[in-house]
N, C-alpha and C positions, 0 to 999 in steps of 0.2 A: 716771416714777412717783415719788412722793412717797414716803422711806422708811416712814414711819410708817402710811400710808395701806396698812390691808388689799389684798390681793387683791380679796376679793369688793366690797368698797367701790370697788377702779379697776374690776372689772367691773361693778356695778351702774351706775357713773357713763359707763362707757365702750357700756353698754348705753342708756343715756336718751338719750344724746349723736345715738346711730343711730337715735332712733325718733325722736327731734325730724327729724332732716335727712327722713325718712320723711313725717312730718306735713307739714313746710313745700312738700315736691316732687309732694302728692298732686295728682292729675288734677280739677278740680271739672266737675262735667259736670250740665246740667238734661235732662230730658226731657219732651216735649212739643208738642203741633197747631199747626203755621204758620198765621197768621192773618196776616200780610202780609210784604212781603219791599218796600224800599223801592228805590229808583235810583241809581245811582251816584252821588255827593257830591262835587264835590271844591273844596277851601279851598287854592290856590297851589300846592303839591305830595301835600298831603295827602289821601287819596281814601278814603272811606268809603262804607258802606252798613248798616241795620239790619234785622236780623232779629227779628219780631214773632211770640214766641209761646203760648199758653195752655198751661198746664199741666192733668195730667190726674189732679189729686188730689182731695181729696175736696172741697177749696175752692179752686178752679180759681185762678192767678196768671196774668196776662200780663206778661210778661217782654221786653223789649228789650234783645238782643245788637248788639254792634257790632263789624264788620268792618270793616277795617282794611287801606290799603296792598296789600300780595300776595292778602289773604286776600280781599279782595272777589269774588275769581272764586270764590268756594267755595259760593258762591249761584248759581251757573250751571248746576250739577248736577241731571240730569233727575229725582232725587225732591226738589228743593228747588222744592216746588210749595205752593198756600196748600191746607192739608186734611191734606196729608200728614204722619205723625208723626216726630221727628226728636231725634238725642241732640247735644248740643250741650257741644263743651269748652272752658274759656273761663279765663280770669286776672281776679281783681278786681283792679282800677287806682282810683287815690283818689289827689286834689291837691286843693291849698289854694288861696285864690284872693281876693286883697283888693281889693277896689272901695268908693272912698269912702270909708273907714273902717272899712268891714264886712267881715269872716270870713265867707268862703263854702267850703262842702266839695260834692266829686263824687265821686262813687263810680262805673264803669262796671265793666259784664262784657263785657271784650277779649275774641271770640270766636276763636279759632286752629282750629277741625275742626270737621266737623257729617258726621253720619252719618244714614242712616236705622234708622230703631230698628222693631223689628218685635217686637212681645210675646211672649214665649214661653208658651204654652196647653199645659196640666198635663193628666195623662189623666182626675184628676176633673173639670175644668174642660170636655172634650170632653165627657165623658159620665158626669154627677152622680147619677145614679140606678143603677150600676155597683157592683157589692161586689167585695168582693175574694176570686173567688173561683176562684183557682188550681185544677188539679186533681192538686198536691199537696200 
């Protein structure tokens, strides 16, 4: 610590420091309806497969996830069916790539886990014409 540098000022700075490492280590996760599940890939050693899925917001995205190496069997799993809903966690991966002259950029979403996602129904959501009307 820096003589001069307050207390609160190493803690305020010793506090950012842990919300940055927080930010950087969060889980990114889509969710979302399986619309295709592709075949195994493979390029020499390397073995892929893609997960095609619709989101279920109010302007629907289709989204392609890429599996990867170990993680391709994580599409083998009996709710990893096309219809079914599914939460998906995954790393954004971005490379540079010069052909010809030209700057080209990729961005992919490395899938690492997929779950099945089941929505949780609120007790007004079951039954919306209901008060609240304890009998206390």
């Amino acid at each position: 610590m820096i003589v001069n540098e307050t207390f609160e000022t190493y803690r305020i700075r010793e506090k950012a420091k842990n919300i940055f490492k927080q930010i950087k280590m969060n889980k990114m996760s889509i969710i979302g309806k399986i619309k295709r599940i592709t075949n195994l890939e493979t390029r020499g050693d390397f073995r892929f497969r893609k997960l095609i899925i619709e989101t279920t917001e109010k302007y629907p995205q289709t989204v392609s996830l890429d599996f990867t190496q170990n993680n391709v069997g994580l599409l083998d799993d009996t709710f990893c069916k096309v219809g079914n809903h599914v939460e998906v966690f995954y790393n954004v991966r971005g490379r540079e790539w010069e052909k010809e002259g030209k700057v080209l950029y990729f961005t992919t979403l490395n899938a690492w886990r997929v779950r099945e996602y089941k929505e949780e129904v609120t007790t007004k959501d079951q039954a919306p014409d209901r008060e609240d009307d304890l009998p206390f």
